[in-house]
N, C-alpha and C positions, 0 to 999 in steps of 0.2 A: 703630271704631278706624281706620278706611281712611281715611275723610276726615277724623279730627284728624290724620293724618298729611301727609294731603293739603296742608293749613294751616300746615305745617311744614317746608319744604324751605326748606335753607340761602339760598335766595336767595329767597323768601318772607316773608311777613310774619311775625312775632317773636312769641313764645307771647304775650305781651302783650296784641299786637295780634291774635293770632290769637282771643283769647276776645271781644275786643270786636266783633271781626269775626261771631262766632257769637251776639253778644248779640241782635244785630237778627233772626234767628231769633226769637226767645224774643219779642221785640216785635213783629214784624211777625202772629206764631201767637195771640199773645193777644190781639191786637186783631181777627183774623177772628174766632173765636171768639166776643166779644165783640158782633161786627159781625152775627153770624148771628141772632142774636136780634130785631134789627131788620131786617133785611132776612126774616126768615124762611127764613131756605135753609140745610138742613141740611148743603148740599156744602159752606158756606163753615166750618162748623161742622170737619167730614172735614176740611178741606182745613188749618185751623188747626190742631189736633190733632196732623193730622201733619207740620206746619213743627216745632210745638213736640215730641215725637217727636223730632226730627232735633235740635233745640236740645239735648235731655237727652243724647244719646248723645255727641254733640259735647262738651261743657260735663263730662261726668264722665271725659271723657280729658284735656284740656285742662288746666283746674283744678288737678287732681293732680300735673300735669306740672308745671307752672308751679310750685305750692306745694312741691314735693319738688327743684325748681330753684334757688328764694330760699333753703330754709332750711336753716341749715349743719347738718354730718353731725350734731351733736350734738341738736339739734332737730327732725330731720328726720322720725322715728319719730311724736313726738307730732303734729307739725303735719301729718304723712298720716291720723294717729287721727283728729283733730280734723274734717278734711273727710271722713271719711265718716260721723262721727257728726252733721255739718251735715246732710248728704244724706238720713240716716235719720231728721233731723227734723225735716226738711221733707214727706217723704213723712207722718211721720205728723202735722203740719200740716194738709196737705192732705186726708187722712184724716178726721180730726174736722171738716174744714169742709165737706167733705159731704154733712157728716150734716144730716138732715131738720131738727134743732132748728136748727141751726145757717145754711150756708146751699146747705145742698141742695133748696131748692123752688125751685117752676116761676118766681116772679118774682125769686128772688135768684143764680140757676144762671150767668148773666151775668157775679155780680160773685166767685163763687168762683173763677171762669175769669181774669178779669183782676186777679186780684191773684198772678198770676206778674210783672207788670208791672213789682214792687217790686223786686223781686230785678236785674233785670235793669238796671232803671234805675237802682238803688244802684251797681252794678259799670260802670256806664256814667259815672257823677261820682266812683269811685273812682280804677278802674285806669290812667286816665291819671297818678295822682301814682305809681302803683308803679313801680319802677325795673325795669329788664329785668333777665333770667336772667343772673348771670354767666358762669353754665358755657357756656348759649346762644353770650352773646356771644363767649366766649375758644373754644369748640370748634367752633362752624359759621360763625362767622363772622371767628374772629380779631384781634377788635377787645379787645386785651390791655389799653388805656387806659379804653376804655369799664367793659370788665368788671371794673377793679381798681374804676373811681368808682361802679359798681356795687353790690361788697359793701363799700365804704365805707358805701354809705348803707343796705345791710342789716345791717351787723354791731353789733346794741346792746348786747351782753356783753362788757364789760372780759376775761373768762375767754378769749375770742375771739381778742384784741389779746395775750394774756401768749403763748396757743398758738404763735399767729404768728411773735411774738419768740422763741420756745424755740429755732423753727429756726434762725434769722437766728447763734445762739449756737452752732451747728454747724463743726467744724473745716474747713478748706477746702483741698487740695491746694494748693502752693505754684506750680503751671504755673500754672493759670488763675484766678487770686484773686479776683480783680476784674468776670471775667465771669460765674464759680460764683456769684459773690456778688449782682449783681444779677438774674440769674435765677432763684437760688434767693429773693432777695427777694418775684422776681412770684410765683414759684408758692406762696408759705406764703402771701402773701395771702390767694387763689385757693386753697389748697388744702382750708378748710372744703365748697368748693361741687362740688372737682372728683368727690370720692368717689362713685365708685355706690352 
């Protein structure tokens, strides 16, 4: 948790970037591992292990952050279920490809190891299309423009847009009309992502 934190300071690279940043981790681990087999050296074995080690501990703070970031209060619940029931089924993925039938012998042991590959390199051609954290952007970094075009491009439920509008239908003191009124605009936006 130290070092997904580490990855995370407001003038720092963006959860985003911050898992893509920890992806190469998860690449660099799978390919010693991978490596070890043919060089014979069980240190490069150790050594890959424990990058990837460091890639899992990283990646299951990250992730969740990120994913409980994009999706609004109302979704928020299931799409944290959702990544840990990923996580539990990968583990038991991994689990069954160990196995002796499968491919835990001495000449297939290589390729059960490098098929973390996929994972990594899937999230490596995805997450560049994902748009950053709104909350991110509007609470560490301030960027109120960014983060509105933000959860434009995450918000796909019509239910979303009515919410939004409920507020915007709110009575507004007669002193400050006009300024109530556009900032209460930014924050009903915004106000799906800001919720803890």
């Amino acid at each position: 948790m130290f070092y997904a934190r580490q990855l995370n300071p407001s003038l720092g690279p963006s959860r985003r970037n911050s898992i893509l940043i920890v992806n190469c981790l998860s690449v660099v681990g799978a390919t010693l591992m991978v490596v070890s087999k043919v060089s014979e050296s069980f240190e490069t074995l150790i050594l890959g292990r424990l990058l990837f080690g460091l890639f899992c501990g990283l990646v299951m703070s990250l992730n969740p952050l990120y994913i409980q970031e994009v999706s609004p209060t109302l979704l928020r619940g299931a799409f944290a279920t959702l990544n840990q029931v990923a996580f539990a089924s990968g583990i038991l993925l991994g689990m069954v490809s160990g196995l002796e039938t499968m491919l835990g012998t001495k000449e297939l042991w290589p390729m059960m190891m490098s098929l973390s590959l996929i994972p990594a390199l899937v999230q490596y051609l995805v997450m560049p299309f994902c748009p950053e954290s709104p909350r991110y952007l509007l609470i560490n970094k301030g960027q109120e423009d960014e983060a509105d075009a933000g959860r434009t491009t995450l918000t796909f439920s019509p239910i979303l847009h009515l919410k939004a509008q409920s507020w915007l239908s709110k009575p507004y003191p007669a002193s400050n009309h006009h300024f109530m009124k556009l900032k209460t605009l930014r924050i009903s936006n915004l106000e799906p992502y800001l919720k803890p």
